[in-house]
C-alpha positions in Angstrom: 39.0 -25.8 110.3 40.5 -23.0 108.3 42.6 -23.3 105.3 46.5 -22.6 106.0 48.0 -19.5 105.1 51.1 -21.2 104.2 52.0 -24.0 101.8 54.9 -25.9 101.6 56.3 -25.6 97.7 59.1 -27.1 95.7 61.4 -25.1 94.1 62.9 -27.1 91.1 66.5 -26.3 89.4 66.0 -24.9 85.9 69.6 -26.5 85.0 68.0 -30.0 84.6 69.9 -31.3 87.4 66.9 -32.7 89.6 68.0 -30.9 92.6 65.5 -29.0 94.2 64.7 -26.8 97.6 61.2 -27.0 99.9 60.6 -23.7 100.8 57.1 -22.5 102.3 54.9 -19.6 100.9 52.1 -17.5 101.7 49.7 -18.6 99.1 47.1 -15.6 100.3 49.4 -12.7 99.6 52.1 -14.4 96.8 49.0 -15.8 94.4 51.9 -15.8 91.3 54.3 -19.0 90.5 57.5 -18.0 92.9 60.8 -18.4 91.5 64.6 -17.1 92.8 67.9 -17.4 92.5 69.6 -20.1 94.5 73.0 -22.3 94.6 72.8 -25.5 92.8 75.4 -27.9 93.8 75.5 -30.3 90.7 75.8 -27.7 88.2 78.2 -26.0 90.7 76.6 -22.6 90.3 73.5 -20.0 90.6 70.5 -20.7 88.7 66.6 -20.1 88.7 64.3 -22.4 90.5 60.6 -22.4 89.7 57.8 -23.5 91.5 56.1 -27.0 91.4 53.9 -28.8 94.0 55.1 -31.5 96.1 54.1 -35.0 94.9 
């Protein structure tokens, strides 16, 4: 079997809150840690989330 092009990642608020988003991710063309700009609900605003592996 081949390896998968994409991986599923976890995009965790930098905030502190906990909250997070699963997005997926071509892991042969993006090699670098992904991070954007998303709504976090419990801080009630736009902050960073960085990428972590799913547990």
């Amino acid at each position: 079997m081949a390896k998968a092009t994409t991986i599923k990642i976890r995009l965790n608020s930098t905030a502190d809150t906990g909250y997070f988003y699963v997005a997926k991710k071509n892991s042969r063309t993006m090699t670098e840690k992904m991070s954007k700009k998303k709504y976090d609900p419990i801080a009630r605003k736009h902050v960073e989330f960085k990428e972590a592996k799913i547990k």
